[in-house]
mmCIF file of the N, C-alpha and C atoms, coordinates in Angstrom:
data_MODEL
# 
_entry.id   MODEL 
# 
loop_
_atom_site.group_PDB 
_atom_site.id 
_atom_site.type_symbol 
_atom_site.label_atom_id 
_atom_site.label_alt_id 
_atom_site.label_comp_id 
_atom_site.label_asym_id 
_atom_site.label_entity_id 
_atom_site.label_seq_id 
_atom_site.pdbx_PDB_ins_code 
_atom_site.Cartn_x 
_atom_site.Cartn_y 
_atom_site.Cartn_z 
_atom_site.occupancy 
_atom_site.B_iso_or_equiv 
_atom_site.pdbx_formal_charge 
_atom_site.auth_seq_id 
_atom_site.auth_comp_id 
_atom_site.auth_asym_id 
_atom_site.auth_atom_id 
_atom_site.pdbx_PDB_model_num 
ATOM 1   N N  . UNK A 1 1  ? 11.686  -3.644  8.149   1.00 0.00 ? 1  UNK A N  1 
ATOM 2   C CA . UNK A 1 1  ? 10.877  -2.647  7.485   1.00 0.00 ? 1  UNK A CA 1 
ATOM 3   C C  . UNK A 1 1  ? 9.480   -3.183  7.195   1.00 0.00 ? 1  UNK A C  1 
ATOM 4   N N  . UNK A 1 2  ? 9.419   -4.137  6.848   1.00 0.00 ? 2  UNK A N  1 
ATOM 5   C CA . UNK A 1 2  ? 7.963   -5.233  6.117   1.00 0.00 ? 2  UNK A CA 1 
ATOM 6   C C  . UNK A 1 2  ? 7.250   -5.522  7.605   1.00 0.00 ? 2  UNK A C  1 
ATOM 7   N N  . UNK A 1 3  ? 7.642   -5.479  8.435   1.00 0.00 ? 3  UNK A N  1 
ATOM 8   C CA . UNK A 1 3  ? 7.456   -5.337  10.004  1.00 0.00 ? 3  UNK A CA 1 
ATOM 9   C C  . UNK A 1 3  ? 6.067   -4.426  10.328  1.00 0.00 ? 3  UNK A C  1 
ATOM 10  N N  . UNK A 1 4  ? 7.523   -3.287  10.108  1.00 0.00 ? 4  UNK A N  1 
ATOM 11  C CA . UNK A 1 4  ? 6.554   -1.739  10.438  1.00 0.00 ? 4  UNK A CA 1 
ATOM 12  C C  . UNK A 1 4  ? 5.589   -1.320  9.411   1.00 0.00 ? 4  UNK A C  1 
ATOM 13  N N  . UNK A 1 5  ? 5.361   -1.567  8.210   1.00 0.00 ? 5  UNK A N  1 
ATOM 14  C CA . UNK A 1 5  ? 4.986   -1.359  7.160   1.00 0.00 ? 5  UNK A CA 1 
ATOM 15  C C  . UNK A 1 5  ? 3.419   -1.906  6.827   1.00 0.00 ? 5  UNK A C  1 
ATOM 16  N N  . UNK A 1 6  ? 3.638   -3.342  7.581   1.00 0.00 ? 6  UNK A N  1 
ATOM 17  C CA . UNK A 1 6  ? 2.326   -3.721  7.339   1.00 0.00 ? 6  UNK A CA 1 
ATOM 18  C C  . UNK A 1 6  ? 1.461   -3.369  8.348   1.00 0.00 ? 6  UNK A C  1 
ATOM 19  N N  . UNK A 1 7  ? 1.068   -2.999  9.414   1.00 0.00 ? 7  UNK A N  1 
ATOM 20  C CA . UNK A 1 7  ? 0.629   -2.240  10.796  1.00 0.00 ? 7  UNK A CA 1 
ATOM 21  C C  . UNK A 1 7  ? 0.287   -0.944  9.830   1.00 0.00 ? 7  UNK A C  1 
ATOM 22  N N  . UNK A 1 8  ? 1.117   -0.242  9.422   1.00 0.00 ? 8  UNK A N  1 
ATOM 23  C CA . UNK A 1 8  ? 0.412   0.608   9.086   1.00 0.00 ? 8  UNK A CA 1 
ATOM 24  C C  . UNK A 1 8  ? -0.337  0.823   8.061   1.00 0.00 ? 8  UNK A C  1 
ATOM 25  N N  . UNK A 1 9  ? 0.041   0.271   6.738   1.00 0.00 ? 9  UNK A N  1 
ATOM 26  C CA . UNK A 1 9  ? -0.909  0.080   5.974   1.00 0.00 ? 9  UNK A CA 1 
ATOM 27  C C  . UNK A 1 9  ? -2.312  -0.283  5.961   1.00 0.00 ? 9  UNK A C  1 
ATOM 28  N N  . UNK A 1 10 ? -2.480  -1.538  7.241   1.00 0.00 ? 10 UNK A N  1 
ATOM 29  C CA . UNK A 1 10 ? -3.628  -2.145  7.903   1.00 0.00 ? 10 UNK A CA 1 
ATOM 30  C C  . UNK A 1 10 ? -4.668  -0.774  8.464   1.00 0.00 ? 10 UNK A C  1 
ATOM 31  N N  . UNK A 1 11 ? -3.406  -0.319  9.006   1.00 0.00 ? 11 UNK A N  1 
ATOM 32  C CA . UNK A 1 11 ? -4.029  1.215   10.007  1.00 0.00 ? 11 UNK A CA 1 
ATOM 33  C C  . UNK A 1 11 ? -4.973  1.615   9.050   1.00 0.00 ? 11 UNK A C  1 
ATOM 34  N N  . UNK A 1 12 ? -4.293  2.391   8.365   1.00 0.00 ? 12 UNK A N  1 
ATOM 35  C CA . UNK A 1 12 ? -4.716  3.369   7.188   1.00 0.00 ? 12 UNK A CA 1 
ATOM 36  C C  . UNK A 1 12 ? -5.941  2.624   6.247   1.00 0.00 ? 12 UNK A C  1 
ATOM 37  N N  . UNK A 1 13 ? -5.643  1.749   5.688   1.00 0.00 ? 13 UNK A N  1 
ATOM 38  C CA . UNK A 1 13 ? -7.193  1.019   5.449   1.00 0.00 ? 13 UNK A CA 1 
ATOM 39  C C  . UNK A 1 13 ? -8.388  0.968   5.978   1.00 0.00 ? 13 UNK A C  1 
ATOM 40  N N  . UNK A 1 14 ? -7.910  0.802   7.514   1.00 0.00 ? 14 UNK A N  1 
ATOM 41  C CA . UNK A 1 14 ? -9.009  1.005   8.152   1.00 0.00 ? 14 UNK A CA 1 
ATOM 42  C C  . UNK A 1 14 ? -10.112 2.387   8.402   1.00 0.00 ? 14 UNK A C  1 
ATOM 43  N N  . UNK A 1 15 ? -8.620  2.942   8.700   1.00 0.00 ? 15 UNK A N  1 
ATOM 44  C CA . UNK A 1 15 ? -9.229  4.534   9.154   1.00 0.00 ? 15 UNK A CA 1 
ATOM 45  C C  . UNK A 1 15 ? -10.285 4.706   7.481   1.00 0.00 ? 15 UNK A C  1 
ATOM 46  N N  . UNK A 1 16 ? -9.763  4.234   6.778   1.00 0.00 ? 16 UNK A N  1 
ATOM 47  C CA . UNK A 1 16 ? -10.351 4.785   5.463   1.00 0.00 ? 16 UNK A CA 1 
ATOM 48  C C  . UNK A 1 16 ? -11.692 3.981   5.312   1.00 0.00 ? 16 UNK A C  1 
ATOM 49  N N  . UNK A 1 17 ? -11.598 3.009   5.698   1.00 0.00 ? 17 UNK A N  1 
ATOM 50  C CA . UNK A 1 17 ? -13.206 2.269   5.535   1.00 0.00 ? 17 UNK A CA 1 
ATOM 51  C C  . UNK A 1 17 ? -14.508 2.612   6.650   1.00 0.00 ? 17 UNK A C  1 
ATOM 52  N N  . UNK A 1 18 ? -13.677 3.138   7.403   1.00 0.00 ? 18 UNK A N  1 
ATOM 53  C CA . UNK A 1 18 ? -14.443 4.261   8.806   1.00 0.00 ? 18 UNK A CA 1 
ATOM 54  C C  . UNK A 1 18 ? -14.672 5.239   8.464   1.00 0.00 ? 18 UNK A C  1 
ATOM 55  N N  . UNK A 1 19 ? -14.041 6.577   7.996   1.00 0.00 ? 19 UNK A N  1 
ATOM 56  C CA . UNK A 1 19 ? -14.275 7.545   7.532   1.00 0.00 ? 19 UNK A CA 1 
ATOM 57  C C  . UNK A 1 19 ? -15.690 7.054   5.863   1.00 0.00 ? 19 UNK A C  1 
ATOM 58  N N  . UNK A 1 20 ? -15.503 6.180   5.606   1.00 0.00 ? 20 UNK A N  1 
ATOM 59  C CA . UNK A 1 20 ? -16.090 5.953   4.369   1.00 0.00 ? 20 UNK A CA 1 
ATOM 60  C C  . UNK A 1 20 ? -17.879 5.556   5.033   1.00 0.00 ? 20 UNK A C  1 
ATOM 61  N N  . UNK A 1 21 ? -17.924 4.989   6.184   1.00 0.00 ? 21 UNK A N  1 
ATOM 62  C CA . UNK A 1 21 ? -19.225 4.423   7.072   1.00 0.00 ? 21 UNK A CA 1 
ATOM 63  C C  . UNK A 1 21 ? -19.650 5.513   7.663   1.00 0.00 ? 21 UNK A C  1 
ATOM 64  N N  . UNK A 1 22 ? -19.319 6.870   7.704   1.00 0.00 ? 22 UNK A N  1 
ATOM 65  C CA . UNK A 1 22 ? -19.819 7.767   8.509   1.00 0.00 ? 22 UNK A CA 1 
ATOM 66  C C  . UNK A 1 22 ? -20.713 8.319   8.051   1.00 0.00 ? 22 UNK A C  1 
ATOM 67  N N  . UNK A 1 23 ? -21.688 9.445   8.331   1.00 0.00 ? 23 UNK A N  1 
ATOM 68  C CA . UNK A 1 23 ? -22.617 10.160  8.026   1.00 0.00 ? 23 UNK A CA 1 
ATOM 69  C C  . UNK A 1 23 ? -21.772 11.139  6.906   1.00 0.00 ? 23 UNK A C  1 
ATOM 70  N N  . UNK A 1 24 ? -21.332 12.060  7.947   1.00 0.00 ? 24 UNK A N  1 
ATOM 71  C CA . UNK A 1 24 ? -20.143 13.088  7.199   1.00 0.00 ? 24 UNK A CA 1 
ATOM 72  C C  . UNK A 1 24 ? -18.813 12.525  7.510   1.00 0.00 ? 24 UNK A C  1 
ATOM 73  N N  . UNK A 1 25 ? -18.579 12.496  6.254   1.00 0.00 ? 25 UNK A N  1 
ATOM 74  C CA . UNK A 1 25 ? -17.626 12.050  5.479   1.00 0.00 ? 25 UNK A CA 1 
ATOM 75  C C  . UNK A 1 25 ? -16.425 12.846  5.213   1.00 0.00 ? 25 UNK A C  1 
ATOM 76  N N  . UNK A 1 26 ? -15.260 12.652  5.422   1.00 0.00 ? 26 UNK A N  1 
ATOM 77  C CA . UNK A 1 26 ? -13.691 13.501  5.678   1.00 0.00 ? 26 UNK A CA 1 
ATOM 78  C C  . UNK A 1 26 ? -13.210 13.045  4.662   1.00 0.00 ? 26 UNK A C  1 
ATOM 79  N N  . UNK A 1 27 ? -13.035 13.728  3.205   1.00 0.00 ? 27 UNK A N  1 
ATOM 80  C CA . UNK A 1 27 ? -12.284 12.927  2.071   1.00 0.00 ? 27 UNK A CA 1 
ATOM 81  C C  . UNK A 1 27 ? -10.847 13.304  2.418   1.00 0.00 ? 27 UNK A C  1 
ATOM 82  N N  . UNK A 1 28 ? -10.550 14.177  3.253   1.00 0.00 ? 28 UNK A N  1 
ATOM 83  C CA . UNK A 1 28 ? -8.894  14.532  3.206   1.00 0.00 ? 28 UNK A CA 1 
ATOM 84  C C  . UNK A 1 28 ? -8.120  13.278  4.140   1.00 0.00 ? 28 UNK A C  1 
ATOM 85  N N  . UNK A 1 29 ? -8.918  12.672  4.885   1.00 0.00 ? 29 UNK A N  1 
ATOM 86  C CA . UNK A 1 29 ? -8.621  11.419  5.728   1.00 0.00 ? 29 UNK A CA 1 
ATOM 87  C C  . UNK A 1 29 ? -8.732  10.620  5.280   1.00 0.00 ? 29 UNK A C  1 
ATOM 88  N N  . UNK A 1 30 ? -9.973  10.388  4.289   1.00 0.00 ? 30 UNK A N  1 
ATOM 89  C CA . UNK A 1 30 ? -9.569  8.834   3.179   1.00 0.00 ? 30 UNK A CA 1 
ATOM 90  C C  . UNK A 1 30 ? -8.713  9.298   2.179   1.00 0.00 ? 30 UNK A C  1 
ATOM 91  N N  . UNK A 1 31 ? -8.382  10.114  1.768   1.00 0.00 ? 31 UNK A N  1 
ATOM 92  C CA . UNK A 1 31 ? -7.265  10.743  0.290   1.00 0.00 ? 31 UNK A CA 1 
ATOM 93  C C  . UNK A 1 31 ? -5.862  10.224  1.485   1.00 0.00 ? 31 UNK A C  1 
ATOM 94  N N  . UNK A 1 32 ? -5.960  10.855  2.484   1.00 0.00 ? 32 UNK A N  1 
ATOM 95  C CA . UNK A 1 32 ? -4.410  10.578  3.245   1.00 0.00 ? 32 UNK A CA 1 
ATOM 96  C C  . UNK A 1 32 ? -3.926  9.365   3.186   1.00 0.00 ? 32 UNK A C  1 
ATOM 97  N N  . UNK A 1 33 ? -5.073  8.661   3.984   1.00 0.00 ? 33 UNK A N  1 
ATOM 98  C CA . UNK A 1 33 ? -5.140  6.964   4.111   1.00 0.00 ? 33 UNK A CA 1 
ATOM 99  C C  . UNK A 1 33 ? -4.927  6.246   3.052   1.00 0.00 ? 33 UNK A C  1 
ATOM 100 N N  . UNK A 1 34 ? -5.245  6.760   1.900   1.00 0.00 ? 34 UNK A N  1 
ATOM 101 C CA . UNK A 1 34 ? -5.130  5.899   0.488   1.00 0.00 ? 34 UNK A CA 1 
ATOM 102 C C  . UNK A 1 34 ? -3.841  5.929   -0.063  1.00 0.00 ? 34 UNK A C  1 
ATOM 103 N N  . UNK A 1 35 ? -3.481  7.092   0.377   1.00 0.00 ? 35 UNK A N  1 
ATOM 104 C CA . UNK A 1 35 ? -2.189  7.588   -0.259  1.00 0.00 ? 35 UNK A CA 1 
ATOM 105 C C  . UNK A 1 35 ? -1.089  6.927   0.381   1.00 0.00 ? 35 UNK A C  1 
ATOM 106 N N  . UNK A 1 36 ? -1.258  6.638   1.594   1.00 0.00 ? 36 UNK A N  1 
ATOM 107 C CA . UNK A 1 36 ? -0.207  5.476   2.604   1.00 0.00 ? 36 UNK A CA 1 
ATOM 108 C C  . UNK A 1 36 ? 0.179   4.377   2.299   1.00 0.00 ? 36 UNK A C  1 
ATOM 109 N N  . UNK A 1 37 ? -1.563  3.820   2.354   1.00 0.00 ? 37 UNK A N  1 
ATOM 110 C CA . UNK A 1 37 ? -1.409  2.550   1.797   1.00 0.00 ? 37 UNK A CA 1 
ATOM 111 C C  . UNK A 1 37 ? -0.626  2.285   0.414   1.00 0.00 ? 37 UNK A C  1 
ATOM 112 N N  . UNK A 1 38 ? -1.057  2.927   -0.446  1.00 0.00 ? 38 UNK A N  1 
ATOM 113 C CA . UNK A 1 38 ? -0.273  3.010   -1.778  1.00 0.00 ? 38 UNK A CA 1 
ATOM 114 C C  . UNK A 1 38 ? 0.929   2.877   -1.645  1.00 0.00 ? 38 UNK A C  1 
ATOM 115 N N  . UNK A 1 39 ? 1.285   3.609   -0.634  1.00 0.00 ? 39 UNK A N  1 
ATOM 116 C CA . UNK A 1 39 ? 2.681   3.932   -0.536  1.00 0.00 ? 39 UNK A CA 1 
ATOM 117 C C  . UNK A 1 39 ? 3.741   2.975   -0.168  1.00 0.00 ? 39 UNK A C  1 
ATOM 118 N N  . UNK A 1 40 ? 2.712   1.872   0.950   1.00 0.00 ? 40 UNK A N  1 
ATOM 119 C CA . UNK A 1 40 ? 3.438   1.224   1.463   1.00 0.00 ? 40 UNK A CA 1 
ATOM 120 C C  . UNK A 1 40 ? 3.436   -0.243  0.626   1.00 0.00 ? 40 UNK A C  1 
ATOM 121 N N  . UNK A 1 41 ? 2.087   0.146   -0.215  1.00 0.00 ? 41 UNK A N  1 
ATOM 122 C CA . UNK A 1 41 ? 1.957   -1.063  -1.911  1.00 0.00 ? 41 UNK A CA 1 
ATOM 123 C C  . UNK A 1 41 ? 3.096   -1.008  -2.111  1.00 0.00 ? 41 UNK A C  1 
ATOM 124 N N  . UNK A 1 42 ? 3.646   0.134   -2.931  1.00 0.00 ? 42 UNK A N  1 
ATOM 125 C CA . UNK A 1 42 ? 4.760   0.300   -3.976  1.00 0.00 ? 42 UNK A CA 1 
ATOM 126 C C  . UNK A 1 42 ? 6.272   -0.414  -3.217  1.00 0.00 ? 42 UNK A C  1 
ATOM 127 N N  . UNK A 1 43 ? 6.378   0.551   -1.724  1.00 0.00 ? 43 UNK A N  1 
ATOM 128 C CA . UNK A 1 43 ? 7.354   -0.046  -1.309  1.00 0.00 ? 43 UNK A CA 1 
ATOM 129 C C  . UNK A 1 43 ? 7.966   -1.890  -1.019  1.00 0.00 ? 43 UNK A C  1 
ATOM 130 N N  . UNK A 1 44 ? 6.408   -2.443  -0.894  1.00 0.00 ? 44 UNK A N  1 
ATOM 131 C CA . UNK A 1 44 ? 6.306   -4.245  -0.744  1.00 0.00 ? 44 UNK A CA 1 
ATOM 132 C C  . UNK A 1 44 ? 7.008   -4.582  -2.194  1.00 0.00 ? 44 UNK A C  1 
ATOM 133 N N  . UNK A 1 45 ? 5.726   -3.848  -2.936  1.00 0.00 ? 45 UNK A N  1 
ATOM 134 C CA . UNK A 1 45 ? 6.331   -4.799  -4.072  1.00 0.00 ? 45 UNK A CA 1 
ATOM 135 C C  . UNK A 1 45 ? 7.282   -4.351  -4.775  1.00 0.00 ? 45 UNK A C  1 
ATOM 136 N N  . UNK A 1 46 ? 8.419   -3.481  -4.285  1.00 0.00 ? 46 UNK A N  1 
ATOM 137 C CA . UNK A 1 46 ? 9.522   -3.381  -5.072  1.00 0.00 ? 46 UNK A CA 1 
ATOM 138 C C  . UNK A 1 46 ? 10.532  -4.574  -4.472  1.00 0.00 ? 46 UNK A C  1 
ATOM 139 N N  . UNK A 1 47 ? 9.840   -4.749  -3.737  1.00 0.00 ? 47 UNK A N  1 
ATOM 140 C CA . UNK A 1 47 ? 11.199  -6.120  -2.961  1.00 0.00 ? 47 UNK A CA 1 
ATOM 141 C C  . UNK A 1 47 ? 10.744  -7.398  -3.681  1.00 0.00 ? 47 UNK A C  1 
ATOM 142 N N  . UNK A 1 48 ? 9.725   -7.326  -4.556  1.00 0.00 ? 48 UNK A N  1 
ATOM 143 C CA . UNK A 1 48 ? 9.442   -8.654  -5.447  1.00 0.00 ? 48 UNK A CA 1 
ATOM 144 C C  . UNK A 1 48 ? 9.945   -8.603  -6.560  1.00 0.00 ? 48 UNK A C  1 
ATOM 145 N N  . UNK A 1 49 ? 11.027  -9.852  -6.500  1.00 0.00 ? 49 UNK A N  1 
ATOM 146 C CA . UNK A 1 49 ? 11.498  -9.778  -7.823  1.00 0.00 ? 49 UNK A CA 1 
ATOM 147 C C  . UNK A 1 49 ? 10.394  -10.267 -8.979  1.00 0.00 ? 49 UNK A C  1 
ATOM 148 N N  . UNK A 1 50 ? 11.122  -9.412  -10.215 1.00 0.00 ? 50 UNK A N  1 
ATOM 149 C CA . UNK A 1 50 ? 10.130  -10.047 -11.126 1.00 0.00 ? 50 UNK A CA 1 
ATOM 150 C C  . UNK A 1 50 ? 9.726   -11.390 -11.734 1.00 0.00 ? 50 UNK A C  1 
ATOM 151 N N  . UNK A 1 51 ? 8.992   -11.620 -12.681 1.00 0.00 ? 51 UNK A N  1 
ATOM 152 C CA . UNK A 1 51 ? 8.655   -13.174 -13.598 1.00 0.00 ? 51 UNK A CA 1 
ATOM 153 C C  . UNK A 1 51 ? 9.920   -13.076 -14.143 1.00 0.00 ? 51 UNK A C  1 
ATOM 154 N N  . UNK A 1 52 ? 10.075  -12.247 -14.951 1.00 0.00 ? 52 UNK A N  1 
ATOM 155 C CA . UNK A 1 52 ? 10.776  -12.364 -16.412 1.00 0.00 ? 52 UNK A CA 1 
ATOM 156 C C  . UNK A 1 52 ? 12.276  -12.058 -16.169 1.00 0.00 ? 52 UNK A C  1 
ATOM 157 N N  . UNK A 1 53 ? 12.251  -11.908 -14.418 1.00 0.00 ? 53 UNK A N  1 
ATOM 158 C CA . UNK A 1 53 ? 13.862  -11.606 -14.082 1.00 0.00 ? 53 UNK A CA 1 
ATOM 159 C C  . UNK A 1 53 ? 14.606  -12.965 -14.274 1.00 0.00 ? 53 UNK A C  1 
ATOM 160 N N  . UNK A 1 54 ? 14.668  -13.932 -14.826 1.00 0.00 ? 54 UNK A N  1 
ATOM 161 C CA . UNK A 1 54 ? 15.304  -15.207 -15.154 1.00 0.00 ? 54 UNK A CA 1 
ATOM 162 C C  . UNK A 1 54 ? 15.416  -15.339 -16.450 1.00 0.00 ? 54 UNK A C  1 
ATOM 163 N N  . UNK A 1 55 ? 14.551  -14.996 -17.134 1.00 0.00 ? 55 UNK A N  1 
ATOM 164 C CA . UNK A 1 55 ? 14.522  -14.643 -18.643 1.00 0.00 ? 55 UNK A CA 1 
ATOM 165 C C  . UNK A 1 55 ? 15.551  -13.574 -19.059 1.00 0.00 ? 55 UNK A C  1 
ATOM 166 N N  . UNK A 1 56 ? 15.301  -12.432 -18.298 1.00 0.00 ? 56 UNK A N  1 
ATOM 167 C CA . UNK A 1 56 ? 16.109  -11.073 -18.742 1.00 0.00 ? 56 UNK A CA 1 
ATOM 168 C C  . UNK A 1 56 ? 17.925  -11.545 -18.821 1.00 0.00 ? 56 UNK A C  1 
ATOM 169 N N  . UNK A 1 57 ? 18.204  -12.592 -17.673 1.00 0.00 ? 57 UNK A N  1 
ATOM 170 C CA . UNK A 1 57 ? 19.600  -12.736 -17.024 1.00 0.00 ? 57 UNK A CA 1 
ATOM 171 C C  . UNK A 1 57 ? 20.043  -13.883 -18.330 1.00 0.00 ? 57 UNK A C  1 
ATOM 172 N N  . UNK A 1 58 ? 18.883  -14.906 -18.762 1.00 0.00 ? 58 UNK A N  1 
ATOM 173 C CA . UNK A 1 58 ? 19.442  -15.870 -19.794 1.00 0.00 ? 58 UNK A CA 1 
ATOM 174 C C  . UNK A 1 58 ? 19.864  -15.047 -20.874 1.00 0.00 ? 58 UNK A C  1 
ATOM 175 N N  . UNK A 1 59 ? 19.059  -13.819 -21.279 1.00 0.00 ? 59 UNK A N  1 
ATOM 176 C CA . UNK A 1 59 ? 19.422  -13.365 -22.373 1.00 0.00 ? 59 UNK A CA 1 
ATOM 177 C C  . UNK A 1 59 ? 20.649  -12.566 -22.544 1.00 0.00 ? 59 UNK A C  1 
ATOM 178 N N  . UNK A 1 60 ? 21.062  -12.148 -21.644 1.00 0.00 ? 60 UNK A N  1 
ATOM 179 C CA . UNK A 1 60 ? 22.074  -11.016 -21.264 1.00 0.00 ? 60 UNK A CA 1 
ATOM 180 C C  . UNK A 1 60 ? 23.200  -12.149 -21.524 1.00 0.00 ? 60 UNK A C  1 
# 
């Protein structure tokens, strides 16, 4: 998944820093693009466990 995930995120950044260099400017293509990337943020870092996940387990 972390495979396919980062390709596109890369994608979408890009397209968004292109659309952002142009004369006229497509906000529905950088809003899309942003929204991907985000997307594919959230999904990375849910596979990171946390700091305080060693803490949480001593206390339990």
């Amino acid at each position: 998944m972390k495979k396919v995930l980062l390709p596109i995120m890369i994608i979408a950044i890009l397209i968004a820093f292109y659309e952002q260099s142009l004369d006229k400017k497509n906000v529905y293509i950088q809003v899309i693009s942003i929204v991907i990337f985000m997307i594919g943020m959230m999904k990375l870092s849910a596979k990171v466990p946390s700091k305080n996940q060693d803490k949480e387990e001593k206390d339990v």
